[in-house]
N, C-alpha and C positions, 0 to 999 in steps of 0.2 A: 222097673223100666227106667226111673230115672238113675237110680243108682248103673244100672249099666251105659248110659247115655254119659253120665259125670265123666268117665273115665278117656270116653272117643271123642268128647269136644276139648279134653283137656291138650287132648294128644293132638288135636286137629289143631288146634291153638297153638302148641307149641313147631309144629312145621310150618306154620305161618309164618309166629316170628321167625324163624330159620333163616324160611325162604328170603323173605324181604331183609334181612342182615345180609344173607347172602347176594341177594341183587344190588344193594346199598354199598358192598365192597365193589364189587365188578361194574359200577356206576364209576365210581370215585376211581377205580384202576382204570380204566377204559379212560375217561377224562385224561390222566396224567398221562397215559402209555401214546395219548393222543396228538403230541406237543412237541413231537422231533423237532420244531424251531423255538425250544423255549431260549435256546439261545439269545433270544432278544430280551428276556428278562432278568437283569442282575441275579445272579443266585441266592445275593444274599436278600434281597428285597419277595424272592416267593419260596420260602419256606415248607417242606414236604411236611404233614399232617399225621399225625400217628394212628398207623390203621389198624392190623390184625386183630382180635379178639377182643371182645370184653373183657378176658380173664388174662389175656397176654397182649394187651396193644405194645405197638413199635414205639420204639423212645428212641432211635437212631437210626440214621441212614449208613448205609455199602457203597464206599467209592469203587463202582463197579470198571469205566473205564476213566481215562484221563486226556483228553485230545486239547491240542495246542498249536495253535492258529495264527498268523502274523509273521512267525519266526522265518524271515527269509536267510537270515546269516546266521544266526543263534543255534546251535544246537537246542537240540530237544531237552535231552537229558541233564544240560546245564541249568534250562527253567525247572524242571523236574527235582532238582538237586536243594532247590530253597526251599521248595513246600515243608510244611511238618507232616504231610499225611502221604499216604503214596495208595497203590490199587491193592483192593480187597481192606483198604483201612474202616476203622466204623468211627463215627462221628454221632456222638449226641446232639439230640436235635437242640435241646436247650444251650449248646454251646455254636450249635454250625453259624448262625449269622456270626458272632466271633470271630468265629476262625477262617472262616471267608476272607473276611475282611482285612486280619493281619497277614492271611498268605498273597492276599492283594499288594499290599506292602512290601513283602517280603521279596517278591520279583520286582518290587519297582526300585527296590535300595541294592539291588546289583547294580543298578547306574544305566541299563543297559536301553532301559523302557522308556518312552514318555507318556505310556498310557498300559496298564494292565487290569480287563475284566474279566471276571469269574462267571461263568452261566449254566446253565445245567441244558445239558443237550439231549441225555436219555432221563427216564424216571419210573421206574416200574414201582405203579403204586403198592400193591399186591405186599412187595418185600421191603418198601421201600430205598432199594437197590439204585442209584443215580449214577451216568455219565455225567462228567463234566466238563465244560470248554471251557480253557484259558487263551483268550485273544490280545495278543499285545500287538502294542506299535513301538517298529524298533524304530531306536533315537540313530542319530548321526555319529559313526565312529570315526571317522575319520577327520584329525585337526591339521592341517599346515601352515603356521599360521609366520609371519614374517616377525622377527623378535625386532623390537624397539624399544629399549626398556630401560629402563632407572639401574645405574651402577649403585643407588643407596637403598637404603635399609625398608622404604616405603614410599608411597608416594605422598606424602604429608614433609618428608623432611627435605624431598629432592623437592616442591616445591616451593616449600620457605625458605630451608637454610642453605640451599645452593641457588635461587632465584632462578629456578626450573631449567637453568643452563644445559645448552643441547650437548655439549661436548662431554657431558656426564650420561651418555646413554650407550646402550650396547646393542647391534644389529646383525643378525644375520638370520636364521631360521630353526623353526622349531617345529618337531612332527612328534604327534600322539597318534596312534590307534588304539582305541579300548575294547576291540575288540576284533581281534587281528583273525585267528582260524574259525571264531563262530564258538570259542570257548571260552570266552570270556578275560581271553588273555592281554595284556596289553603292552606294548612297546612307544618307549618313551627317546627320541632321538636330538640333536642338537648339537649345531653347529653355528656359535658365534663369536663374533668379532668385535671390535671396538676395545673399552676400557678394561671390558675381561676377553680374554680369549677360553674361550670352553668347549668342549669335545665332551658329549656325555650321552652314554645309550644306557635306557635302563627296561629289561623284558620281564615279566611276569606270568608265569604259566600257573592257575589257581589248580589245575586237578590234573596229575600226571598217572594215578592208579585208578584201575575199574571200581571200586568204592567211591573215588572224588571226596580223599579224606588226605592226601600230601598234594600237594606244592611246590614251587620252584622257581627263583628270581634270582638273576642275575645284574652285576650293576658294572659301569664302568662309566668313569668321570677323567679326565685330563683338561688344566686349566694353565693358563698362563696371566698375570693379573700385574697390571704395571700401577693399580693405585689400590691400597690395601687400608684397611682402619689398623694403624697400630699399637693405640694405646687408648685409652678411657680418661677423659678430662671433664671434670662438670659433670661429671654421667650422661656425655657423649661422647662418641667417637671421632677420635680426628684420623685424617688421611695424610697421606703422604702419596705421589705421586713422581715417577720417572717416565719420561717420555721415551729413553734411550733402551731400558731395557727390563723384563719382570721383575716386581719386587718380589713377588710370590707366585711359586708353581706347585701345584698339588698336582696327584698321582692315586686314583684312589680304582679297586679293582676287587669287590668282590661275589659271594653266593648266597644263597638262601633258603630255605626252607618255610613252608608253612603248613601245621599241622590240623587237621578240623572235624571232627568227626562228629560233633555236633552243631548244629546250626549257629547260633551264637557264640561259640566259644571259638579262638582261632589263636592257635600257640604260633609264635615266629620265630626263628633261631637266623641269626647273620653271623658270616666270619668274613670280616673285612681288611681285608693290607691297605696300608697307606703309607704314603712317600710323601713330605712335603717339603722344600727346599725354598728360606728368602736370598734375596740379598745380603753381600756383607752390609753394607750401610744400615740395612735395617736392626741387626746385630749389635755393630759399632757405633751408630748414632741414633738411630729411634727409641729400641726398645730391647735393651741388654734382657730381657726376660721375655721375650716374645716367644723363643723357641728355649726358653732357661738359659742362656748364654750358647745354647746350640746355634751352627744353621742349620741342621737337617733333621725332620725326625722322619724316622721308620717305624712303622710298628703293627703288630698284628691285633684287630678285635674283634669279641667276642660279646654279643647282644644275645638277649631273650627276651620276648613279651609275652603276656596273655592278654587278650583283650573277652571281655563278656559284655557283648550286646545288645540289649533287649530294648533299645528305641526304636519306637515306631519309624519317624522317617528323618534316618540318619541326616542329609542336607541340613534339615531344619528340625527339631526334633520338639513333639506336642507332649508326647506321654511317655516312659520309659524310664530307664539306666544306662551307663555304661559302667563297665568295670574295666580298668588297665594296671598292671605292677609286670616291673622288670627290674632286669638286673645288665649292665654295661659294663664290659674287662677290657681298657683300652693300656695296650700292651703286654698280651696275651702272649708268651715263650719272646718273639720281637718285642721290646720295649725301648729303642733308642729315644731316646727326648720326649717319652710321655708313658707313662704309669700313673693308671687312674681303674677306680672301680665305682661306679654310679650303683644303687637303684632309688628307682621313682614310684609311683602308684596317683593312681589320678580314678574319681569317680564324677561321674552327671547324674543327674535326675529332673525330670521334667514333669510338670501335672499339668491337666486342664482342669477349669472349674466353671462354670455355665456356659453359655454358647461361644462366649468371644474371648473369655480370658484362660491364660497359662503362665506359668509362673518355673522358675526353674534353679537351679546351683550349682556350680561344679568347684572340686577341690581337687590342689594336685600339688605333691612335693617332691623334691631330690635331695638326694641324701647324696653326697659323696665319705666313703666308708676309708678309703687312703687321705690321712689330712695332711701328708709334707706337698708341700708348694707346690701347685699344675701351674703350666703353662701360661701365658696371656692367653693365647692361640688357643686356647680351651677351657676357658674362663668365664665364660655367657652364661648369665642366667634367663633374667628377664628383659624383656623388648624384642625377644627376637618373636617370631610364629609358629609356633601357637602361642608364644607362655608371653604374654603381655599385660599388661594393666592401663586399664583405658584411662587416656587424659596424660599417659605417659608414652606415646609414640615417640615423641621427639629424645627421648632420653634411652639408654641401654643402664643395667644395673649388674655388674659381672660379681659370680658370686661363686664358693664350690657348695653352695646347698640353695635352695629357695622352697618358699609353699607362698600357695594363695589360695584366694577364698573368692568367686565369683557368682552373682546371684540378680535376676532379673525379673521382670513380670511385664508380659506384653497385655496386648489388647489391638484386636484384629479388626482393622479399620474398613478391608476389602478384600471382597471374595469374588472371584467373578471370571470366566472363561471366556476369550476371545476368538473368533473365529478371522483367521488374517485373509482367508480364503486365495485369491489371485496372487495378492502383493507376498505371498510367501510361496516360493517355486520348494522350498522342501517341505515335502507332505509330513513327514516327523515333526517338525514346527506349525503347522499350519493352524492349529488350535492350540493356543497358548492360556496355560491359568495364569492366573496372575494375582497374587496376595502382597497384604501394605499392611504392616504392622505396627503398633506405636508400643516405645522400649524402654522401659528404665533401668538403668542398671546401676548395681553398686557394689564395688570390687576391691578387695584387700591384699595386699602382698607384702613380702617379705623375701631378702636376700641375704643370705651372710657370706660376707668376702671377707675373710681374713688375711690373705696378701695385698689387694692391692683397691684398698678403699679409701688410703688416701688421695685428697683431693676431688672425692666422689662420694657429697655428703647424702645420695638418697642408700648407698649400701649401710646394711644393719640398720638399718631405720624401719619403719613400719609407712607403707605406702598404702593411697585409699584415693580412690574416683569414683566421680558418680559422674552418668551420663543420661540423657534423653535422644533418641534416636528415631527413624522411621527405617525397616526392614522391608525390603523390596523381597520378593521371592518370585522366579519367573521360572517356568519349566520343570518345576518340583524339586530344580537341585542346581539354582542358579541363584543365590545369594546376593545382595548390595546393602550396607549398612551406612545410613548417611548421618551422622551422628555427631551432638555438640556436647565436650567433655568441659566439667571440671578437675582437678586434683588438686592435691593437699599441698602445694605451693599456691593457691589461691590462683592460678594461671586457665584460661578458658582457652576451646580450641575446637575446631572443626574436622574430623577427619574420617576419612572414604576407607571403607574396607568392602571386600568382595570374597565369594568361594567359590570355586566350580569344582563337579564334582570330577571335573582331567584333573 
């Protein structure tokens, strides 16, 4: 008797446990299947739980659908287009808060957002199978903004070494949309007067095939400039100036291509013509080498880049890389008054390390591969922007090669989001982050100029600054650096820089 009893409690026992595994699933599915408004909870803050079987539980979830929320001008499939994962993708659970989080990123480094959150709107426990909502808040595309601005090289040298003289400004208007059909496209316009006269449209279309793997940019500039820099003294520029009529007129006209079929990597190809035409005086008295004893050059050119980016958040960047190398053929079949072959290659890196510090480097050089004599007119190395060395804004160093070496380590003094509520009528702005960072930086360069370093004792020398700074950051991609430099002439100096991401 007992021996037949052994065998029906054993069994009775194991439909027990069954049962109850089996209701413990449909507990736990029911709960999640339960929460069509988990939308309110970060996605990456609740985490799906690994269900199915004791002998096969779930180690990943099924982007089952993808809904996208906010987009009033944006297309769809243009936010769709940063993700790394798309519908029916699987996602490890031990990676999803990850990856959350950088595709978080990822739509906000289009420039397009000032706020982008990930939520899970479906969840079926059972498979663990999840919809997801991505809600942004689109920024302000639209800039018109009236030009008033500095004929010199920053705002640091039109304040001291022109005694912020108003007659040294130029005025008329300037219009951005970054985001013209809702594709992410942007056009750049402008129409000013004063010390330069300038006419310059520039369009940008990022995805012209059903893949959203080419591109397309067009540029056109025409200038008129009655005060020009025409030669390098002290390792600045001096000007010269005619009131009667331009010393210099540029003519420039061309197209583009952008190639990307992976997320971070973006190939660019330009072919540009260019006209430039001075004064005889400039010629005859300034700078017999300005245009090589020419006045006019023509010429056709030919660019490539790669760029490989893996920073987090390009504006200001915490964690990451970038990678860039190219190659520039200026006088391509055209080559009247300039044959040149450039390439460059330039890398960043950034770390964080405990809550509030990051630490970062970037290197970047030019090689010019044609060594008989370029230009004045095309002769800049360092001082201009990007390629500068801090504690040297007042100075320009012309060169046909340069590298440097730059490297910093902040410490985040404040973190904290504002809400402007009333006093801010655009609701894109209406909640402002706002981050203050303390900087040190310390930067090395180099230029070699082989024609025209006389008189210009920082070319072929080895150039070094160190600086302390406070970094404003406003709206995730609105930059202000207030910063007191030294450099290796023992010379101390105050000077303002800004980014936006127009």
């Amino acid at each position: 008797m007992n021996r037949s009893l052994r065998p029906i409690s054993s069994h009775l026992f194991f439909l027990l446990r069954k049962s109850l595994f089996c209701l413990a699933v449909f507990a736990v599915s029911t709960t999640l299947n339960a929460q069509p408004n988990a939308a309110d909870t970060p996605a990456h803050a609740l985490i799906p739980i690994a269900i199915g079987t004791p002998a096969h539980p779930l180690t990943s979830v099924t982007i089952r659908n993808i809904y996208v929320e906010g987009n009033h001008r944006t297309k769809t499939d243009i936010i769709l287009r940063e993700l790394d994962f798309g519908v029916n993708d699987t996602i490890s659970l031990a990676s999803l808060t990850e990856r959350l989080v950088q595709n978080e990123l990822k739509v906000l480094n289009t420039g397009l957002f000032t706020t982008a959150k990930f939520n899970f709107k479906e969840w079926v426990g059972a498979t663990n199978e999840v919809g997801l909502l991505i809600t942004v808040q689109e920024g302000w595309y639209v800039f018109p903004f009236p030009i008033l601005e500095m004929a010199d090289r920053n705002f640091n040298v039109w304040w001291d070494t022109y005694d912020h003289s108003l007659r040294r400004l130029n005025y008329g208007v300037r219009f951005y949309h970054t985001n013209l059909t809702g594709r992410r496209d942007q056009l750049k316009a402008v129409i000013q007067q004063g010390f330069t006269k300038k006419y310059e449209l520039i369009y940008t279309l990022p995805f012209i095939n059903e893949n959203k793997t080419l591109g397309l940019n067009v540029n056109f500039l025409h200038t008129r400039e009655k005060e020009i820099g025409y030669t390098t003294a002290g390792d600045e520029l001096v000007f010269s100036r005619n009131s009667d009529h331009p010393l210099l007129r540029r003519f420039r006209l061309g197209v583009g291509a952008q190639y990307r079929r992976r997320l971070d990597i973006t190939h660019h190809f330009n072919l540009t013509f260019h006209e430039n035409l001075i004064d005889e005086s400039v010629r005859t008295e300034l700078n017999p080498d300005y245009f090589l004893g020419n006045k006019e050059q023509r010429y056709l050119a030919a660019s490539y880049q790669m760029v490989l980016d893996k920073r987090d958040i390009r504006p200001y960047p915490m964690h990451g890389f970038r990678l860039e190398a190219g190659a520039a053929r200026h006088g391509l079949l055209i080559h009247e008054g300039m044959d040149a072959l450039d390439v460059q290659a330039g890398y960043q890196q950034f770390f964080s390390f405990g809550k509030k510090w990051s630490t970062g480097f970037v290197v970047k050089g030019k090689l010019g591969l044609l060594r008989n004599k370029q230009p004045y007119y095309g002769s800049q190395a360092l001082g201009y922007e990007p390629d500068f060395i801090r504690g040297y804004e007042y100075y320009v160093v012309d060169g046909l090669d340069f590298a440097y070496n730059k490297s910093l380590l902040r410490y985040r003094l404040f973190d904290r989001k504002f809400n402007l509520g009333p006093y801010m009528k655009l609701e894109s702005f209406r909640e402002m982050p706002l981050k203050l960072f303390l900087v040190l930086h310390n930067e090395l360069g180099y230029a070699h100029n082989p024609f025209y370093s006389e008189g210009n004792p920082l070319a072929n020398d080895l150039l070094w600054g160190t600086t302390l700074g406070l970094d404003l950051v406003l709206y995730y991609d609105k930059v202000f650096n207030f910063e007191v430099s030294r450099n290796r002439l023992g010379e101390y100096g105050f000077y303002l820089h800004w980014t936006f991401s127009f």
